[in-house]
KEKEDREN-694992 format. One record per residue: chain; residue in three letters; z, x, y of N, C-alpha, C in turn. Coordinates in Angstrom, 1 decimal, m for minus. Example, Ala and Ser with C-alpha at 12.3 -4.5 7.8 and 13.67 -1.06 7.14 Angstrom:
BEGIN
A Ala 7.8 13.2 m5.7 7.8 12.3 m4.5 7.8 13.2 m3.3
A Ser 7.1 12.8 m2.2 7.1 13.7 m1.1 7.9 12.9 0.0
***
This chain:
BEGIN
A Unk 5.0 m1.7 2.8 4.3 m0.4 2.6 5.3 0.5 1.9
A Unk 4.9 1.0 0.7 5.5 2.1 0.0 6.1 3.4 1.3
A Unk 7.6 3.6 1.0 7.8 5.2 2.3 8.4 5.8 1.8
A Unk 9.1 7.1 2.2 9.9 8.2 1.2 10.6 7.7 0.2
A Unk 11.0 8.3 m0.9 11.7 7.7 m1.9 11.1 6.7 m2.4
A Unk 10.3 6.5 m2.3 9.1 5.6 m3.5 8.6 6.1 m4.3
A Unk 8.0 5.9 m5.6 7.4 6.4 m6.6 5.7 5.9 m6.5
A Unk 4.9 6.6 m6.6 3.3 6.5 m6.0 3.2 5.9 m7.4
A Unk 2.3 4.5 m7.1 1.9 3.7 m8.7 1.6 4.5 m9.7
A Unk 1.8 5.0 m10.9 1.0 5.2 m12.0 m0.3 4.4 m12.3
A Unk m1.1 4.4 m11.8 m2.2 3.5 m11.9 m3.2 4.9 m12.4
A Unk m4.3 4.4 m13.4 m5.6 5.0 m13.7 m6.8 4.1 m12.3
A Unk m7.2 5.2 m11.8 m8.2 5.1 m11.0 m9.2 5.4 m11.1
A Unk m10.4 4.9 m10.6 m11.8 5.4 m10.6 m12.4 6.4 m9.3
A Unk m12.6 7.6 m9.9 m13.2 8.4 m8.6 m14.5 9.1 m8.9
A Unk m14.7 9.6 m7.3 m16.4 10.2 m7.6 m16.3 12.0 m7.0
A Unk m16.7 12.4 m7.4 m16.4 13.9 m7.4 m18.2 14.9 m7.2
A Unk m18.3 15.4 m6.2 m19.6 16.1 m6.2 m21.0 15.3 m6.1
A Unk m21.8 16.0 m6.1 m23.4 15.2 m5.9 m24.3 15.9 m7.0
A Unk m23.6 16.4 m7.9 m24.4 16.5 m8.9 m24.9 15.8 m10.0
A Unk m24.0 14.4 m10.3 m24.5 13.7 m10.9 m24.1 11.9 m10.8
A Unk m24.8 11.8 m11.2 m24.2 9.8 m10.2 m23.1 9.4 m11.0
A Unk m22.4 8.9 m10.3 m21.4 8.4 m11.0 m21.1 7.8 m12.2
A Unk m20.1 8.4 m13.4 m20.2 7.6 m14.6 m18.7 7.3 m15.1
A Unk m18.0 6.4 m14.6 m17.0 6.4 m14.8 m16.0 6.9 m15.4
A Unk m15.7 8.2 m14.2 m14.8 9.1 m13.8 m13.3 8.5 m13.3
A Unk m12.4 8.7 m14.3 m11.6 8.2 m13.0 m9.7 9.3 m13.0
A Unk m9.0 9.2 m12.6 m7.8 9.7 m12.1 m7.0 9.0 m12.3
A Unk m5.9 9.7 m13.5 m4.6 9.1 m14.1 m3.4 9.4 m13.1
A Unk m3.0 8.4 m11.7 m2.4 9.0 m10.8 m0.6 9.5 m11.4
A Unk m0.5 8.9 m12.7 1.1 9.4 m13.0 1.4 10.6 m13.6
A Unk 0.0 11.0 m14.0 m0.1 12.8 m14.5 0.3 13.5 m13.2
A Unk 1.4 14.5 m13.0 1.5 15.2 m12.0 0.9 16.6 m12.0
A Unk 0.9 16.8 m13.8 0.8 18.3 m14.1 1.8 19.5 m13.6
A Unk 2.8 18.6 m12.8 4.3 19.9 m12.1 3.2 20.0 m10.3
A Unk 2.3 19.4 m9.9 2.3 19.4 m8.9 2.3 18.4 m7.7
A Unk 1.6 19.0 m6.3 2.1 18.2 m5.5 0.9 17.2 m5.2
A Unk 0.7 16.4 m4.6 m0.3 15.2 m3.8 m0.2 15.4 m2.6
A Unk m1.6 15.6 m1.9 m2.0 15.5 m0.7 m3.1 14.1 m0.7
A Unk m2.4 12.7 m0.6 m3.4 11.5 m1.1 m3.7 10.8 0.5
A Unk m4.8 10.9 0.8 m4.9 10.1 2.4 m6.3 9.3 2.2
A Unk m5.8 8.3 2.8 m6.9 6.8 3.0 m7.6 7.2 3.9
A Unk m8.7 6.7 3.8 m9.5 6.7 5.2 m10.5 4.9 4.9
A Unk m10.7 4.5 6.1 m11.4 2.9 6.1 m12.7 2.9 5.2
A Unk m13.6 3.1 5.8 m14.8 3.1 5.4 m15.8 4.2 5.3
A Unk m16.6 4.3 4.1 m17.6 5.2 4.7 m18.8 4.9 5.2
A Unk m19.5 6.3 5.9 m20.8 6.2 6.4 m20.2 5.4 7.5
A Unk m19.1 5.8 8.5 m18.6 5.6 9.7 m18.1 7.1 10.6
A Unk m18.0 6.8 11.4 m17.8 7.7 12.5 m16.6 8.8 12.8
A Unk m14.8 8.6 12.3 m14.2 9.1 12.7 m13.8 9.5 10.9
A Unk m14.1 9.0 10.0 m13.7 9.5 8.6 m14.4 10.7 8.5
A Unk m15.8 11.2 8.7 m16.2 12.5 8.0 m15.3 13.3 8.8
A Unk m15.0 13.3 9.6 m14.0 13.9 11.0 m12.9 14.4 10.1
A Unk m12.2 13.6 9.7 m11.3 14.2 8.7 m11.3 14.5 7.5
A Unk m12.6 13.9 6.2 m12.2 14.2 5.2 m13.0 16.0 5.6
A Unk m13.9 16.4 5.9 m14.0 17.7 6.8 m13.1 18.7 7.0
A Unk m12.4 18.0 7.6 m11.3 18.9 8.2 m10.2 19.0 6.7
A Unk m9.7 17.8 6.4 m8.9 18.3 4.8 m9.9 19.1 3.9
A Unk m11.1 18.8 3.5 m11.9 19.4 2.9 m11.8 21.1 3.0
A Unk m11.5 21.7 4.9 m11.4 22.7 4.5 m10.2 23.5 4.5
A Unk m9.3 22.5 4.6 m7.8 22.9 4.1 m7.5 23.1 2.5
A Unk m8.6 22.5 1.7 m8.3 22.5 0.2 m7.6 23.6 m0.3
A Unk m8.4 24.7 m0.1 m7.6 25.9 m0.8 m6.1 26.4 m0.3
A Unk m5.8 26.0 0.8 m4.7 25.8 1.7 m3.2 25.2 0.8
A Unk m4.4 24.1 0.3 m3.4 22.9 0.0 m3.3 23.1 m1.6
A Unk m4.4 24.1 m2.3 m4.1 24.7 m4.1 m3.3 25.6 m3.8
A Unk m3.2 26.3 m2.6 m2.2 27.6 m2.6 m1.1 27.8 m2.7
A Unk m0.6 26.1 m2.3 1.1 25.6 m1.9 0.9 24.6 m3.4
A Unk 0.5 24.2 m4.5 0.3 23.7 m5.9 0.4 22.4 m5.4
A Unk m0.5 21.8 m4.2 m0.7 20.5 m4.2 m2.5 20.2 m4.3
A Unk m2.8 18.8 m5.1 m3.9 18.4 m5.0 m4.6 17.4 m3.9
A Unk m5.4 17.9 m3.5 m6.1 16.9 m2.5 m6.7 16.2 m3.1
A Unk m6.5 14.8 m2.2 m7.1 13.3 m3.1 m7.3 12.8 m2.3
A Unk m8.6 12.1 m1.5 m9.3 11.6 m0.8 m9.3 10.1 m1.7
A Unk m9.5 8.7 m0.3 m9.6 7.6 m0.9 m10.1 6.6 0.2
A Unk m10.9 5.6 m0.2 m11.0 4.8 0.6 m11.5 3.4 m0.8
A Unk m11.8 2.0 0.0 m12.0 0.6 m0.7 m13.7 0.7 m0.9
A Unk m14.4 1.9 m0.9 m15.6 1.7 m1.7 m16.2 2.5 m2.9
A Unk m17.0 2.2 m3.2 m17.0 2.0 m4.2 m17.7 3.5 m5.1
A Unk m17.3 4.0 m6.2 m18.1 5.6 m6.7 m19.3 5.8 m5.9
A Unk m20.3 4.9 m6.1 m21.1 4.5 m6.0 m21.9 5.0 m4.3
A Unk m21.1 4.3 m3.5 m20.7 4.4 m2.0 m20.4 5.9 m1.7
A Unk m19.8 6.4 m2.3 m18.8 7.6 m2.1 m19.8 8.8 m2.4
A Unk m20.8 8.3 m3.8 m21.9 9.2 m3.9 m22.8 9.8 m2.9
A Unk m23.3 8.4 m2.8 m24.5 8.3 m1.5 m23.9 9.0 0.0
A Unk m22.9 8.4 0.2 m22.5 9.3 1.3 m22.3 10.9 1.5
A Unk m21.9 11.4 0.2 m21.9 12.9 0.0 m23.2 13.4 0.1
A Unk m24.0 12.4 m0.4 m25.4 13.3 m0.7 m26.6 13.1 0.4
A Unk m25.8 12.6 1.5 m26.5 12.4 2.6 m25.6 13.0 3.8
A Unk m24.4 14.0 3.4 m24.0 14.8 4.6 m23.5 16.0 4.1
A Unk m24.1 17.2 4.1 m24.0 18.5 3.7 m22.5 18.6 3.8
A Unk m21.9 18.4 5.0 m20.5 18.8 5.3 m19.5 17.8 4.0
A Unk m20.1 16.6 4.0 m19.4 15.8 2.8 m19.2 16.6 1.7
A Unk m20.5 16.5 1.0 m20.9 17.2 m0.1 m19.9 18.6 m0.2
A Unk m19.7 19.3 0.6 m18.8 20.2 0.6 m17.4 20.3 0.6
A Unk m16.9 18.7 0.5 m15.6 18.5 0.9 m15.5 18.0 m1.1
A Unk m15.3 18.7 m1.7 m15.2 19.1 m3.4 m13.4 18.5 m4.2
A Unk m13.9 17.2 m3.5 m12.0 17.1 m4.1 m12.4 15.8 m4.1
A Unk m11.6 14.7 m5.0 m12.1 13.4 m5.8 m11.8 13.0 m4.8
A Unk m12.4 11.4 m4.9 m12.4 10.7 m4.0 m12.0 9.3 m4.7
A Unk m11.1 8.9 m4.4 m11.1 7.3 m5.4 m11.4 6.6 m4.8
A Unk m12.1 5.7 m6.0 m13.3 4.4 m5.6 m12.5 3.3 m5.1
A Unk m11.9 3.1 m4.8 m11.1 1.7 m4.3 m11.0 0.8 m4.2
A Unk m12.2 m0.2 m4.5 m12.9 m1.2 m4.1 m12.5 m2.3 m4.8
A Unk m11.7 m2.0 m5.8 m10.5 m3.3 m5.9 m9.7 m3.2 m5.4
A Unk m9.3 m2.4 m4.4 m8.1 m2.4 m3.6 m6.8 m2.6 m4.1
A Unk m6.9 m2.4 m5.3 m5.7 m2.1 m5.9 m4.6 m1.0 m5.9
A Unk m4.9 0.6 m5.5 m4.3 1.4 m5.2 m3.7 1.2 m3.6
A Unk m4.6 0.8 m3.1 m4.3 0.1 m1.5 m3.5 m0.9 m1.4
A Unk m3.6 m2.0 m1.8 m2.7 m3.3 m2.4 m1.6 m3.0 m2.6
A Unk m1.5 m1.7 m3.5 0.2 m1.3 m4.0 0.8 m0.3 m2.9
A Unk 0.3 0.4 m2.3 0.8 1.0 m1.6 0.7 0.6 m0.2
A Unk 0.0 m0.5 0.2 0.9 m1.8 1.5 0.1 m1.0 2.5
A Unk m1.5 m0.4 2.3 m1.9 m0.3 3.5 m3.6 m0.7 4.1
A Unk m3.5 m2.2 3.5 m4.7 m2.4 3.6 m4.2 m3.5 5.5
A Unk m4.8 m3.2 6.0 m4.9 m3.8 7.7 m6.2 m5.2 7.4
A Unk m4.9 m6.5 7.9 m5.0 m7.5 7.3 m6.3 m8.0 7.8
A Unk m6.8 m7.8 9.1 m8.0 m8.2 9.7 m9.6 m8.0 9.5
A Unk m9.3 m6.7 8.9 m10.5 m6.0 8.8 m10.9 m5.7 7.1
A Unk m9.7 m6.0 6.1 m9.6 m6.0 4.8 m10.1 m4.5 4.3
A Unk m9.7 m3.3 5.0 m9.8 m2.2 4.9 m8.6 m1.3 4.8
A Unk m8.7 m0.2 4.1 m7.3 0.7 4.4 m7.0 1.6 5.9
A Unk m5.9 1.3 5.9 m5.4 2.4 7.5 m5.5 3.3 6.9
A Unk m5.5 4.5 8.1 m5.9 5.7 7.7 m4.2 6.6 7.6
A Unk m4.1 6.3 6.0 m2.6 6.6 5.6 m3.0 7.5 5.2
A Unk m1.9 8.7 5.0 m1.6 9.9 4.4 m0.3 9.9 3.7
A Unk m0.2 10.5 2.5 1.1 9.9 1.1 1.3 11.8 1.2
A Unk 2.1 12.3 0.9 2.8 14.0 m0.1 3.4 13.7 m0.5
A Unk 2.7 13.8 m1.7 3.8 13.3 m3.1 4.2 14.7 m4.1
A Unk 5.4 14.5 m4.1 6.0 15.7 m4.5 5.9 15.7 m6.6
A Unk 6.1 16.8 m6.8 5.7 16.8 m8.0 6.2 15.9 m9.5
A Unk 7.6 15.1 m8.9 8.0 14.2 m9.7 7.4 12.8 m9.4
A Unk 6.3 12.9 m8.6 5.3 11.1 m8.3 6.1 10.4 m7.4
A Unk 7.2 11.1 m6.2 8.6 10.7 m5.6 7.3 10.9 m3.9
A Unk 7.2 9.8 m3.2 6.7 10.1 m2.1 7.5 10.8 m0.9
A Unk 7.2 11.6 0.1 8.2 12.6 0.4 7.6 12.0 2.0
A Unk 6.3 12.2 2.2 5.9 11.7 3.7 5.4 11.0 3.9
A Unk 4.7 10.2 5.1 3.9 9.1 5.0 4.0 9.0 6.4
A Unk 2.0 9.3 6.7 2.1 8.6 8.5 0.9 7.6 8.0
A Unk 0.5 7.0 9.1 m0.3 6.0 9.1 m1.1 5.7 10.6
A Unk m2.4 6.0 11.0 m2.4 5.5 12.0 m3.6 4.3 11.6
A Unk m3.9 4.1 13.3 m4.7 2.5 13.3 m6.2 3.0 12.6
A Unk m7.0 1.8 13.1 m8.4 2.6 12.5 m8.8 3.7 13.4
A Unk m8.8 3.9 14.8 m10.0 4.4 15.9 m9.4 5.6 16.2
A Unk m8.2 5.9 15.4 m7.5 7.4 15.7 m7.5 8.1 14.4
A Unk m8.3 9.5 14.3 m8.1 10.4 13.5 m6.6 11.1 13.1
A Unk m6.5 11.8 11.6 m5.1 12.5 11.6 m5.8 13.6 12.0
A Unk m4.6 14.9 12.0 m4.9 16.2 12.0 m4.6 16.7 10.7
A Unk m5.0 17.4 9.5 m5.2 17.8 8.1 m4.1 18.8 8.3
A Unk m4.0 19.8 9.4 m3.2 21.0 9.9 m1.8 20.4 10.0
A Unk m1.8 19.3 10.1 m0.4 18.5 10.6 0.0 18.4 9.0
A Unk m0.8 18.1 8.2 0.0 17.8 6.6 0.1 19.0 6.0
A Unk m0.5 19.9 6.8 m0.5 21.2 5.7 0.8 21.8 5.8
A Unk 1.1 21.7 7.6 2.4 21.9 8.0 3.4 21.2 7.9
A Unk 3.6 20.1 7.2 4.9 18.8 6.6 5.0 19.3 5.3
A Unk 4.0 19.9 4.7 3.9 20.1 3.2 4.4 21.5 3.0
A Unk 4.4 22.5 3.8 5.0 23.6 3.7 6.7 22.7 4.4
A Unk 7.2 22.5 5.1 8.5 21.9 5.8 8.8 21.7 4.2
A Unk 8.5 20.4 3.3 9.0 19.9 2.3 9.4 21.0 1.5
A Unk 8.1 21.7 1.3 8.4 23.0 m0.1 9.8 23.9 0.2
A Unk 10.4 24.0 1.4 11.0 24.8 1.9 12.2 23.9 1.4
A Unk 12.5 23.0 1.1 13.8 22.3 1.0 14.5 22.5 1.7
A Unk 14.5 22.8 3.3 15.3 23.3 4.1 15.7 22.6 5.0
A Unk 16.2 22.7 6.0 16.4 21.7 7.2 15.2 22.4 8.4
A Unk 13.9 21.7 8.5 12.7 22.8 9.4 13.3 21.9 11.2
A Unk 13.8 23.1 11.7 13.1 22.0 13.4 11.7 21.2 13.7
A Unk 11.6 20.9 14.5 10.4 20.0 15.7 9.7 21.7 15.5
A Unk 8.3 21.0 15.2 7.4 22.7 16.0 7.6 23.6 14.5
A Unk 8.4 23.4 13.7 8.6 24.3 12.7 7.1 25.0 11.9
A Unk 6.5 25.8 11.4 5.7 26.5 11.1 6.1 27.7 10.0
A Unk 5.2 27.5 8.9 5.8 28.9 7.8 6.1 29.7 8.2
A Unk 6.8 30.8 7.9 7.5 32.3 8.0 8.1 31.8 9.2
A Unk 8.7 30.9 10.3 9.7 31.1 10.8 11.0 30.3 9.6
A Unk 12.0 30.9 10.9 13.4 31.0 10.8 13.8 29.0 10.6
A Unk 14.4 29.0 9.7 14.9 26.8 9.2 15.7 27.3 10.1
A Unk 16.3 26.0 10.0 17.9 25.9 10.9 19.1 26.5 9.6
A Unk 20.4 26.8 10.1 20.9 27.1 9.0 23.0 26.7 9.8
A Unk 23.1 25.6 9.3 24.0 24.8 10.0 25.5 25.7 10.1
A Unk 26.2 25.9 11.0 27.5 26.9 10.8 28.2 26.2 9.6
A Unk 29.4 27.6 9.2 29.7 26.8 7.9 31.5 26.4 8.1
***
C-alpha cells in the first residue's frame, strides 16, 4: 500500500461528475496538481449502505476543503456509468458535486494497494495529497466502518500548518513550540 512520502500515480482517470448529463468520457489527469491539495478517499461499492454515509458527509465539507486549496475526489471500482445512476437516484448524492472516479479497472486501486483481496473491492482509504502529488496521510478502514470527513478536514488543516500539532489539535489553537 502506497503511505506518506509516496508520490499518488500520475495516471489519467475516468470520472463522472453531476446528473446532468450521462456520462461521456470525462476523465481526471491525477499528476496535474494546479499548486493544490487532494482530498482522494475510496469508498467499496455503490448503491450500498455505509458509503452515501460518507460521500454525504465529505460532500458537505467541500467548500471546507476549497477553502484550505484542496480538491475533493471521490472514488470507488464502478463504473461512470454506476456512479451516474446512483446520483440520480439519491438527492443527497446528486448534491455531493465533486468527481467521482470510475474505477472499474481498478487500476488507480491496484496502484495504490487498496483493493481487499476477498471481496475484490476497494477499502475505504483516504490519501491528502499535498500539492507536489507527495502523499502526506493515509487511514484505511475495513469495509463495515465508516470515516469521519471532520477527521480529514482536521489532518488537513494539522498538515497546512507545517507545525508540530498535539493529539486533539484543532485550527486557531496554540502547535507545540519545542524549548530552544
Amino acid at each position: 500500500m502506497l503511505t506518506v512520502g509516496d508520490k499518488l500515480p500520475a495516471l489519467t482517470v475516468p470520472v463522472q461528475q453531476g446528473t446532468a448529463a450521462l456520462p461521456a468520457g470525462e476523465t481526471l489527469d491525477l499528476g496535474n496538481t494546479g499548486g493544490r491539495w487532494k482530498i482522494l478517499f475510496y469508498w467499496p461499492k455503490d448503491f450500498t449502505f455505509v458509503c452515501p454515509t460518507e460521500i454525504v458527509g465529505y460532500g458537505e465539507l467541500k467548500q471546507d476543503f476549497a477553502d484550505r486549496d484542496a480538491d475533493l475526489i471521490g472514488a470507488s471500482t464502478d463504473t461512470a456509468h454506476v456512479h451516474f445512476a446512483w446520483r440520480k437516484s439519491d438527492e443527497q448524492l446528486a448534491e455531493a458535486d465533486f468527481p467521482w472516479i470510475a474505477d472499474n479497472k481498478k487500476e488507480l486501486a491496484d496502484a495504490l494497494g487498496i483493493i481487499a483481496p476477498d471481496e475484490g473491492v476497494a477499502y475505504r482509504a483516504t490519501f491528502i495529497i499535498d500539492p507536489d502529488n507527495v502523499i502526506q496521510h493515509v487511514a484505511v478502514n475495513g469495509l463495515n466502518v465508516g470515516r469521519n470527513p471532520a477527521e480529514t478536514l482536521r489532518v488537513l488543516d494539522a498538515l497546512q500548518t507545517d507545525e508540530l500539532c498535539p493529539c486533539n489539535w484543532n485550527d486557531g489553537e496554540e502547535v507545540l513550540r519545542p524549548a530552544a
